[in-house]
Every structure is written in structure tokens, then in C-alpha cells.
N, C-alpha and C positions, 0 to 999 in steps of 0.2 A: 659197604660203600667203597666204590674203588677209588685207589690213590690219583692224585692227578696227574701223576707221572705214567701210570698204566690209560687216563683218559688222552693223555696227549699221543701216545704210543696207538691206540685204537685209531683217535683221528688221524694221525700222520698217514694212518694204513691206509685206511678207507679214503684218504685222498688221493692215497698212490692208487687204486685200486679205480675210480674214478677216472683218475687222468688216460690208466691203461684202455680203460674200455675206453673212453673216449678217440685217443689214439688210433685204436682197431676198426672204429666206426668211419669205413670206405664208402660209404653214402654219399656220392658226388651231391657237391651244394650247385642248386638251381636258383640263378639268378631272374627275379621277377620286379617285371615292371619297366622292363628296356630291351630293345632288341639288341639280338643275340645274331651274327651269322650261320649260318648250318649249310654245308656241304648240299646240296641236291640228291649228289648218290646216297647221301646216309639214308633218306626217307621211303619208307612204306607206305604205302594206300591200303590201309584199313577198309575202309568207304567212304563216302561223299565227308564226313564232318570229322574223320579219326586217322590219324598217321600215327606212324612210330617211327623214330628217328633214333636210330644206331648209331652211338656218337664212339664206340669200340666192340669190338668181340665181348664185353660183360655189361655194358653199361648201354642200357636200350631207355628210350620214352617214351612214353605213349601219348601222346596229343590229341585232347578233345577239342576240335576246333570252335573255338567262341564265338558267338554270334547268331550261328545256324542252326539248322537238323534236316538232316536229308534225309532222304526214303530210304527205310531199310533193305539191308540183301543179308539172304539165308544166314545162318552160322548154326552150321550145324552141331559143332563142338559146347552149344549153349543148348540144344534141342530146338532150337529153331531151324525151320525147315523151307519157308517160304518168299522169296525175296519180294516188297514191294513194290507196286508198278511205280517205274524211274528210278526203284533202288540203284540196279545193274548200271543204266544211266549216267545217275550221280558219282558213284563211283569209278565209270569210266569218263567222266568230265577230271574229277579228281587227279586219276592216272595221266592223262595226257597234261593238265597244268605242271603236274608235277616235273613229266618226263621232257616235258619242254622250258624248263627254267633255268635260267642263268647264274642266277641270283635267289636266296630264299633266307628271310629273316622272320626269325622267333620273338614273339613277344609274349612272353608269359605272366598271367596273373599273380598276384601275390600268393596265394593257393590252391593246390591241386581238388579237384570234385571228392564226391565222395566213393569213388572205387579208386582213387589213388593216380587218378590219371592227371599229368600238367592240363590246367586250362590255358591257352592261347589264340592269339592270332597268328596265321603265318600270311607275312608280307612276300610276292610271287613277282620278280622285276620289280618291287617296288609298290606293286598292287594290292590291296589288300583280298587275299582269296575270299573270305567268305562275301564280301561287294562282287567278286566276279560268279559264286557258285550262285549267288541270291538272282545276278542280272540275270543269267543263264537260264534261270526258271530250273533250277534243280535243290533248292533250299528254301525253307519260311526260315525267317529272320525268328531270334529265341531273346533279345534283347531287353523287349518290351515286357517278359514274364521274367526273366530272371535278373535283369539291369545288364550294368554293364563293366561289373567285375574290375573295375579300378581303374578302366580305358575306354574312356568317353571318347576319345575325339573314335579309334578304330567302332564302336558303339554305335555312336553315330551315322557315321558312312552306311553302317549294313541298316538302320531303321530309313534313311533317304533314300537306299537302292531297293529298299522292300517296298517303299511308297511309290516308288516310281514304277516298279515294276508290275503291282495289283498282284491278285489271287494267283496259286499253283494249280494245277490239274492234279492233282494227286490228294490224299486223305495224309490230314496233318500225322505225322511219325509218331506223335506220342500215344497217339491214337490207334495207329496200326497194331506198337507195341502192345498197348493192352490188351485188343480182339487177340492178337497171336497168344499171349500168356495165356487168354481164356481159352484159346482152341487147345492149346497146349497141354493144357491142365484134362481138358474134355478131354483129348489123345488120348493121356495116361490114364483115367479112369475109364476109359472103354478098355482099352487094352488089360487094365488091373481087373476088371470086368469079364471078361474073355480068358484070363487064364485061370479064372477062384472054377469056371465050367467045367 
């Protein structure tokens, strides 16, 4: 049994040890649930619904834009190969709101998705982008299936500009994504197929 003078010496440690890592842990804290300002120049266009915003040379974020889902474009670094029709589109809807902005505010959810990315809105002059990507006919509104992640009123806005705006011309993205996964999978097993020859 150890003495309590060696149990107190453990704990002291193990609290210093604690606070140290604690300390080391450079994990910029992500304020959610209020906007935020952001630079214009910091942000990247990913595609129609995905930005990353470079807030220094080490500290990047990736932004799933709330609300929406726009038509896919290629990424080949994923084995995806195919951009869908209005992907290119969307994403150069995206680039031009971006490159034209004055002003751009972050509003991030209390929690990131499940690949680690911030969920948000970004407010564009003041505008809420995914209302202007939905008018624009280059998004279906994602609200109605997922809610609305802790921001009813920006929530809102995208299910009255989806109602107003009616159906897209394009096949919904979740959907796209899955035929691609399948054709994808098919790819690799002709190809796994072709080389066993």
C-alpha cells in the first residue's frame, strides 16, 4: 500500500503533467454560434458548398457550407474523376461571390461534421451566401434533412429562397455521389479484373 505522501507526490506529478500537455495543445479555439469577421483574401473555393479560410501560414479551415449542396466537380486526389453537370458552375458562382466581397462573416455551428470540417454559414456583404447560391439555381437547400444546426433564423432564409425558387435542373449531389462511389468501385474492379489476366 502506498504511503500518502508518495500518493500526494504521484498526484502533484500527474497534474503537472496535465497542465503541460495542456499548455502545448496550439489547437486555435473556434468560436461558434456568433459571427466572426474573415479577411476575403484568406478564403479558398473549394466548390459551390466548401471553403478554407487561411487565418495564418499553420492554421487553415475548412468550411462546409450550411444549408446547401451543390453539384459535384472532379477531385481526383479522392479517385473521383467526373465533375457533375453545374458542378464547374457552382463553383465558379462561388469564386466570383467570393472575389467580389467586401465584407465576409462566419457563422459557425457549435460543431464541426463528421470529417472534422467547421459547419457554417458565411454572411457575403451581409448576405447570406447559401440564400444567394440557392436563388442562383446552383444549390438544393440540405436543411429540411439535416435541420438547422443551432441557426434557425440563417435556416430559415435558405428553406424560403428554396421555396421560392422551385426544382434544380441537375440530379440531387447526394445522389450523384453515390452512382460515382458505384462507378468507382466498378473502375477498380475491372481494372483489379484486367490485371489478375
Amino acid at each position: 500500500m502506498l504511503s500518502l505522501r508518495i500518493r500526494h507526490i504521484l498526484t502533484f506529478t500527474l497534474l503537472l503533467v496535465a497542465i503541460t500537455v495542456a499548455a502545448q495543445d496550439d489547437t486555435p479555439t473556434r468560436v461558434g454560434l456568433e459571427k466572426i469577421p474573415v479577411d476575403p483574401a484568406l478564403i479558398d473555393v473549394g466548390d459551390g458548398d466548401t471553403v478554407t479560410i487561411h487565418w495564418s501560414s499553420d492554421d487553415s479551415e475548412r468550411v462546409r457550407i450550411l444549408g446547401i449542396d451543390t453539384p459535384e466537380v472532379a477531385h481526383p486526389s479522392m479517385g473521383w474523376y467526373d465533375d457533375q453537370p453545374y458542378g464547374p458552375e457552382a463553383t465558379a458562382f462561388a469564386e466570383g461571390v467570393f472575389a467580389m466581397a467586401e465584407t465576409v462573416e462566419l457563422l459557425r455551428a457549435a460543431e464541426p461534421d463528421g470529417y472534422g470540417r467547421t459547419l457554417g454559414y458565411l454572411f457575403v456583404n451581409g448576405r447570406n451566401y447559401s440564400v444567394l447560391v440557392v436563388t442562383a439555381g446552383y444549390a438544393v437547400e440540405t436543411v429540411s434533412h439535416y435541420g438547422d444546426n443551432g441557426l434557425p433564423e440563417a435556416s430559415e432564409a435558405v428553406l424560403a429562397a428554396s421555396r421560392e425558387v422551385g426544382p434544380v435542373p441537375f440530379e440531387a449531389p447526394y445522389k450523384f455521389r453515390r452512382r460515382m462511389r458505384e462507378l468507382n468501385d466498378w473502375r477498380e474492379s475491372q481494372e483489379g479484373a484486367a490485371d489478375s489476366h
